[in-house]
C-alpha positions as a Python dict, from the first residue, in 0.01 Angstrom:
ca = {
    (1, 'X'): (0, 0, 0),
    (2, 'X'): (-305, 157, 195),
    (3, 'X'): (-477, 468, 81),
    (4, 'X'): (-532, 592, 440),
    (5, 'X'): (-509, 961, 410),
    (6, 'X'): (-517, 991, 34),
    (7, 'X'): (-765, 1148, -219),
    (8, 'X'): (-1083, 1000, -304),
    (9, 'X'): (-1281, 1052, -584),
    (10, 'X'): (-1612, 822, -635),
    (11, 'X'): (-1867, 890, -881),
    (12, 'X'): (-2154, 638, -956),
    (13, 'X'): (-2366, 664, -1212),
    (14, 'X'): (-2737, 446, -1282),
    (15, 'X'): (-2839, 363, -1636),
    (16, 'X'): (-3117, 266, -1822),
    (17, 'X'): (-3026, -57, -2058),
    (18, 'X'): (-3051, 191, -2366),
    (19, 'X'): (-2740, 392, -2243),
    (20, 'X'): (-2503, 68, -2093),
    (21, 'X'): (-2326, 71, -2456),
    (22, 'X'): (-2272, 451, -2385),
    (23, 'X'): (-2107, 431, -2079),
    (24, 'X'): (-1866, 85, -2209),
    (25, 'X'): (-1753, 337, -2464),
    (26, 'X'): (-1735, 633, -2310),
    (27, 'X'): (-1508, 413, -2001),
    (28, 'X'): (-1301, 304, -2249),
    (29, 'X'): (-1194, 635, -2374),
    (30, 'X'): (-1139, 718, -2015),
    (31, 'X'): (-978, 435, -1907),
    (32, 'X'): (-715, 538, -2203),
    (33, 'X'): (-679, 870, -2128),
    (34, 'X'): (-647, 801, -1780),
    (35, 'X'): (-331, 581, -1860),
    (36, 'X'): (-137, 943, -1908),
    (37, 'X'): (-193, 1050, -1555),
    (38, 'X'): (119, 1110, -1324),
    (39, 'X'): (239, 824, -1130),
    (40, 'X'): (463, 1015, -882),
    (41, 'X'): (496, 1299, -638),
    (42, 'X'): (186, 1520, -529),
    (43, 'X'): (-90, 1501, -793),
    (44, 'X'): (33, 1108, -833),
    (45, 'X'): (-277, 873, -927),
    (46, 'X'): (-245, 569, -711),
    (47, 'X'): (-528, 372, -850),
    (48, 'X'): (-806, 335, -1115),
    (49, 'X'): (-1090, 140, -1104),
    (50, 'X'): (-1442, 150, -1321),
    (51, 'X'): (-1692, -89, -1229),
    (52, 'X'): (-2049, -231, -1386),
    (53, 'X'): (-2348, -417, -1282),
    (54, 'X'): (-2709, -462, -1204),
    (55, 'X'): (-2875, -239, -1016),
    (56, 'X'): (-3100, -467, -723),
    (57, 'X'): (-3402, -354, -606),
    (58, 'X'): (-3346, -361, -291),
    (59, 'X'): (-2937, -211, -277),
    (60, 'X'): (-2909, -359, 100),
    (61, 'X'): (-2998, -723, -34),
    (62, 'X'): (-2740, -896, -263),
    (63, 'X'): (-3050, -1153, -322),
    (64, 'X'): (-3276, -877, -457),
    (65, 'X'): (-3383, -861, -801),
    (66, 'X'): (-3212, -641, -1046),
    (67, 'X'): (-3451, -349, -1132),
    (68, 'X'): (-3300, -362, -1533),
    (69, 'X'): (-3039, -73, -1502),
    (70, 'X'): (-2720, -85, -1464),
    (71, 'X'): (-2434, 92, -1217),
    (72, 'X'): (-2117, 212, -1341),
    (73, 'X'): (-1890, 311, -1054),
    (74, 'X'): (-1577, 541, -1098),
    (75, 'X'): (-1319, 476, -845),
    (76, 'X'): (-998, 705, -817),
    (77, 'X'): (-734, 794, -548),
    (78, 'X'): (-495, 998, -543),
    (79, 'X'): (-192, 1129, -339),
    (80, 'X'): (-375, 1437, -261),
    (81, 'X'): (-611, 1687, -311),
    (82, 'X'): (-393, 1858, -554),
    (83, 'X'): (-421, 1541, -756),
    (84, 'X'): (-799, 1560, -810),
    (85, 'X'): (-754, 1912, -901),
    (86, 'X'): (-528, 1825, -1180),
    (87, 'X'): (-738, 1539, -1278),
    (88, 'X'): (-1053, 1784, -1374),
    (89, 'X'): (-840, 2067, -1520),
    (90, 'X'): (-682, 1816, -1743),
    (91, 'X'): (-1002, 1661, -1851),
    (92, 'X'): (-1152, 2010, -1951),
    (93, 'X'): (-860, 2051, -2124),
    (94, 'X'): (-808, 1734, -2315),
    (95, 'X'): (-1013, 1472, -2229),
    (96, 'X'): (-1254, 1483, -2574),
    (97, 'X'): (-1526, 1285, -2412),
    (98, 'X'): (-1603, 1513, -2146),
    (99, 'X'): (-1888, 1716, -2300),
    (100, 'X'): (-1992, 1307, -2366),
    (101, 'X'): (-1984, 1216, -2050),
    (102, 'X'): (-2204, 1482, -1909),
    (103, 'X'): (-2418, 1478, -2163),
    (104, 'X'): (-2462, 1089, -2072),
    (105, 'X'): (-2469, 1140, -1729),
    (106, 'X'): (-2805, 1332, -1717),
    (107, 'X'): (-2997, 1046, -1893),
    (108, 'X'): (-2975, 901, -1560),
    (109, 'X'): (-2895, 943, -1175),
    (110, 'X'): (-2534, 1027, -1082),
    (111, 'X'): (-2386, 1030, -724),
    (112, 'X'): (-2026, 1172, -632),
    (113, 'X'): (-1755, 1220, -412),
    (114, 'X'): (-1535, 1483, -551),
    (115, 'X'): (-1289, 1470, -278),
    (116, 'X'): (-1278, 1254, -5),
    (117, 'X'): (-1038, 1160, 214),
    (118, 'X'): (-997, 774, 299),
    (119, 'X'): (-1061, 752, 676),
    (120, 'X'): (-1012, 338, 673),
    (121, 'X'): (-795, 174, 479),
    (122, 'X'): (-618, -186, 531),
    (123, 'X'): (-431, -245, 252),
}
């Protein structure tokens, strides 16, 4: 099924090696919680992914060294923007690892895309 059209939401966060255990626990409370999202209709999540490794020194390079920190990538879309908007409102609400999360997040760089849109998609 393509996702041309649909919701996006990317966040990426860079770690230190002191925080990597952090982040696998705090992804696997999400990854959990996640599993309680709607499947169907307007707000439906269509897919989940959360992804780890090395940051390179130089990110254009696949060669490059790895700099000793470590990228966790958050990968969500959904059937539309009303999706995403559920998605936060339920977190504040009952996701308990939220305030973790955060507090997580500012020990090192974080990058997002609340709500995109996919503009190419093949499958």
């Amino acid at each position: 099924m393509s996702h041309m059209g649909k919701s996006h939401l990317v966040i990426i966060w860079t770690v230190g090696p002191d925080e990597v255990a952090e982040g696998d626990r705090i992804f696997a409370s999400h990854g959990g919680w996640m599993k309680g999202h709607p499947r169907e209709g307007d707000v439906a999540l269509l897919d989940y992914t959360i992804s780890k490794g090395p940051e390179l020194s130089n990110p254009m390079d696949p060669s490059s060294e790895p700099t000793g920190k470590t990228i966790f990538v958050l990968d969500e879309y959904y059937e539309s923007p009303a999706g995403i908007a559920r998605h936060w409102q339920d977190a504040t609400d009952n996701w308990p690892d939220l305030s973790a999360i955060m507090a997580w997040g500012a020990k090192g760089t974080v990058a997002t895309l609340h709500n995109g849109t996919a503009v190419q998609a093949l499958w």
